[in-house]
C-alpha positions as CSV (number, residue, x, y, z in Angstrom):
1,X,-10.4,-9.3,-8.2
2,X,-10.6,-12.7,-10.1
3,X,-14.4,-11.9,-11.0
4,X,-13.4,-8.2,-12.5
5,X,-11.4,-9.8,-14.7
6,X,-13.5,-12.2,-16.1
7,X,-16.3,-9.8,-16.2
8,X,-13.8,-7.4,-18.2
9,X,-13.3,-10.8,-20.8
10,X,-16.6,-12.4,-21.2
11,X,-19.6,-9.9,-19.9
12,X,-21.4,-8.4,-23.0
13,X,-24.7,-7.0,-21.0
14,X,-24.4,-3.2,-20.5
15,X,-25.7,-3.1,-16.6
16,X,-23.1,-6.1,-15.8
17,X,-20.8,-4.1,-16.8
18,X,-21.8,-1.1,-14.8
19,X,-22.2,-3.5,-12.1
20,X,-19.3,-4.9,-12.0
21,X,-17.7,-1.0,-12.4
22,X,-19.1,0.0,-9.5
23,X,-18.5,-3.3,-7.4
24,X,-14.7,-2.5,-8.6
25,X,-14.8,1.2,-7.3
26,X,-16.5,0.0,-4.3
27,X,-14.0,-2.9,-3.7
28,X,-11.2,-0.1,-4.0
29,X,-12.6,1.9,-1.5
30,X,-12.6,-1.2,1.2
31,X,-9.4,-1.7,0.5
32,X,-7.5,1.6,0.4
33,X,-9.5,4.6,1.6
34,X,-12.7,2.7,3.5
35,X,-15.8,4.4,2.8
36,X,-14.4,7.7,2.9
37,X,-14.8,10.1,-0.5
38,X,-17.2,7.5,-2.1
39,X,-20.4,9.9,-2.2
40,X,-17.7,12.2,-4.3
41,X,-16.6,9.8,-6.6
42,X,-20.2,8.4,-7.4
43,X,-21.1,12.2,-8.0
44,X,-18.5,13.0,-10.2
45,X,-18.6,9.8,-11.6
46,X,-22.4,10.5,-12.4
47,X,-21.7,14.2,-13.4
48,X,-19.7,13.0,-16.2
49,X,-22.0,10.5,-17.2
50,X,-25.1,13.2,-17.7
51,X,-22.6,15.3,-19.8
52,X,-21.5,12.9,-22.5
53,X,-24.8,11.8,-22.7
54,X,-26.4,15.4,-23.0
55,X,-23.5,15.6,-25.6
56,X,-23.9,13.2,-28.0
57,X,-27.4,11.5,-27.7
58,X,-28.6,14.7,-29.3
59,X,-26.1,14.3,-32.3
60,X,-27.7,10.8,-33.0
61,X,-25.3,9.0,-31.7
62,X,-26.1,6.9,-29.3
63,X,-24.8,4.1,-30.7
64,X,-21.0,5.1,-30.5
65,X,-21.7,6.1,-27.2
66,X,-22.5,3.0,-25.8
67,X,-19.8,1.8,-27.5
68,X,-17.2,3.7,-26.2
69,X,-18.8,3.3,-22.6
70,X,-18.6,-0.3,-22.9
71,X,-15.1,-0.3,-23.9
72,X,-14.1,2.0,-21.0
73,X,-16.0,-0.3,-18.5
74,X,-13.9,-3.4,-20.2
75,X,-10.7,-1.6,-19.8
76,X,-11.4,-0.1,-16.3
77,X,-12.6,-3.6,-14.8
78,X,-9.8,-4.9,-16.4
79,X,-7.2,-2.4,-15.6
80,X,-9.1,-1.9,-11.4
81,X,-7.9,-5.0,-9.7
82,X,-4.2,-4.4,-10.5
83,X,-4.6,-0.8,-9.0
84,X,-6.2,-2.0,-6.1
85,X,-3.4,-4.8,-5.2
86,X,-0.7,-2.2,-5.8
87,X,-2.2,0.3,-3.5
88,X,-2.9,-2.0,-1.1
89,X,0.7,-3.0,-0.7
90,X,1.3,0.8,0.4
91,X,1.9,0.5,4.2
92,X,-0.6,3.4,5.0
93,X,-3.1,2.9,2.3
94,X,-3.4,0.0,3.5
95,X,-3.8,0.6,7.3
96,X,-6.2,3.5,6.5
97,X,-8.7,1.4,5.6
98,X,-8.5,-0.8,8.8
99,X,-9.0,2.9,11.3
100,X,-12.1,1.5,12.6
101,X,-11.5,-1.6,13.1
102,X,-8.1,-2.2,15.0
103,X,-6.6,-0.2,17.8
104,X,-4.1,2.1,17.1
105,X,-0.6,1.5,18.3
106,X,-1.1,-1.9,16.4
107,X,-1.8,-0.2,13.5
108,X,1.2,1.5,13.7
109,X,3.3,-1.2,14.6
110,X,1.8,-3.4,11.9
111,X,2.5,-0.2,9.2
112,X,6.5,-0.1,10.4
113,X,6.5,-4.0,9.9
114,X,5.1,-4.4,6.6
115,X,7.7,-1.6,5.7
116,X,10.4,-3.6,5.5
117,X,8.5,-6.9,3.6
118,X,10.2,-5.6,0.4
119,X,13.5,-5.8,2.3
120,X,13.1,-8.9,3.3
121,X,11.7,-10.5,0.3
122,X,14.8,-9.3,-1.4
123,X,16.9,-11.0,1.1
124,X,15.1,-14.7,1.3
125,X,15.4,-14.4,-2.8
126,X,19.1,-13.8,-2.9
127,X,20.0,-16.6,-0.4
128,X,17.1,-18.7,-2.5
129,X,19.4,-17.7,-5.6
130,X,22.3,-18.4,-3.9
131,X,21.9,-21.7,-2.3
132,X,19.9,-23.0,-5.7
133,X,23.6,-22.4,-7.9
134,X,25.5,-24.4,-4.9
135,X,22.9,-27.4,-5.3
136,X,21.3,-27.2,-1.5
137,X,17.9,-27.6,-3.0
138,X,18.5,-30.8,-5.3
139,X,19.4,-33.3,-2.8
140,X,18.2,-34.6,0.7
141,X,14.7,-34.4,2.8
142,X,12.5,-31.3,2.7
143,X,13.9,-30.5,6.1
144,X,17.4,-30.2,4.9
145,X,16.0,-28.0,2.0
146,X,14.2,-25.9,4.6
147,X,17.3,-25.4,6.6
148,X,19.3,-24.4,3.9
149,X,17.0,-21.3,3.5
150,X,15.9,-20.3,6.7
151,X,19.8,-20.4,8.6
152,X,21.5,-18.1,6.1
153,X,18.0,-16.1,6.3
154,X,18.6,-15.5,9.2
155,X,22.1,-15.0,9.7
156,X,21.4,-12.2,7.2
157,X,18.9,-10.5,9.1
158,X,21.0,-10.8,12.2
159,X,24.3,-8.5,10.5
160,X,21.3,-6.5,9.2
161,X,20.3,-5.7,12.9
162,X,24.6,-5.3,13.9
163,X,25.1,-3.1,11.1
164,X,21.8,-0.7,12.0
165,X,23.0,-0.9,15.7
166,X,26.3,0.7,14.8
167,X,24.7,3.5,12.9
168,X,22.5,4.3,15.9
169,X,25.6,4.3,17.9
170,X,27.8,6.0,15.3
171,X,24.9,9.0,15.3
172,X,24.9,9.6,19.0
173,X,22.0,7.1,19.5
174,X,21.9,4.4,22.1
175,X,19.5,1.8,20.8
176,X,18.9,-0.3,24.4
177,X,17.4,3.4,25.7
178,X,13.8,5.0,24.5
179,X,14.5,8.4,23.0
180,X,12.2,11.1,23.9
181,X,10.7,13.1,20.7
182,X,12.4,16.2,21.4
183,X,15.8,16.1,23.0
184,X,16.1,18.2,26.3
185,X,18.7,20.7,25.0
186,X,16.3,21.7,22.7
187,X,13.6,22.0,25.5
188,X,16.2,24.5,27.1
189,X,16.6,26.2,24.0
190,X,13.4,26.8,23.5
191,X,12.4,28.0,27.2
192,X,15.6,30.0,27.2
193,X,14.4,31.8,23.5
194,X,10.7,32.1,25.4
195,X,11.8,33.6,29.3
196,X,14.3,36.3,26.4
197,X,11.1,37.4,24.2
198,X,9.1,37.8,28.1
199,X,11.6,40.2,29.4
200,X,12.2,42.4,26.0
201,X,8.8,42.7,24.4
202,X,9.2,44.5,20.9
């Protein structure tokens, strides 16, 4: 991403910066989607191409075309590595891309994790706020410094998990049991709407 930048800054040849375009679509690709829908992009990003140059080479002016090319190549490898990093901080963008690679149900339980990262980087930064104004980080060892994080950290995330237990409970949900996806009176329901629709036929 550091590379797309720079290219964006300093590269003045035309196919470096078509290079480095396609490298950053490419790159994006890997990251969010894998290779899937790259053949569609390249086409249409090659469709477009043809037209504005069937456009306005004719016109004699090829000139502010390549102009205006360049400047869209500056701003997209510019603008590319910040969309990238943002997408890839989507929890299923971000395991899309890694399908082929990893099993499944860690997939999964790597998705629900990374969930709740912007949870608990909200938390470690208010007890980082918190201890900084009492003065726990201007005195004493590292090891004290560290302690004065981590403990409240986690005394946080502890009355995070009490408080969530006593929803579950509060719902009708017992949290030490596994839960079925569909809840048996609504299997009898359903039977009992089925066996009524067998004996009545319209």
């Amino acid at each position: 991403m550091t590379g797309l930048l720079l290219l964006s800054v300093w590269a003045e040849d035309f196919p470096l910066l078509l290079a480095g375009a396609a490298g950053g679509v490419l790159f994006r690709h890997l990251c969010c989607h894998g290779l899937e829908g790259l053949g569609r992009e390249i086409r249409g990003a090659a469709g477009f191409a043809l037209l504005v140059v069937l456009l306005a080479v004719p016109a004699g002016q090829a000139d502010v075309v390549t102009l205006g090319v360049r400047t869209f190549f500056r701003i997209f490898l510019f603008l590319s590595p910040a969309t990238t990093f943002s997408r890839c901080l989507y929890p299923r963008e971000g395991m899309h891309a890694l399908q082929g690679w990893l099993p499944a149900p860690f997939l999964v339980s790597l998705e629900v994790a990374l969930r709740f990262l912007p949870l608990l980087a909200r938390e470690g930064a208010e007890v980082l706020m918190i201890q900084r104004c009492r003065g726990a980080f201007s005195r004493g060892p590292f090891a004290s410094r560290l302690h004065a994080l981590l403990f409240p950290f986690f005394a946080r995330l502890f009355g995070m998990a009490d408080r969530v237990t006593f929803a579950l409970r509060a719902r009708g949900v017992d949290p030490t049991r596994p839960r079925a996806m569909v809840s048996p009176e609504a299997v009898r329901q359903i039977l009992s709407i089925l066996r009524s629709e067998r004996r009545c036929p319209s």
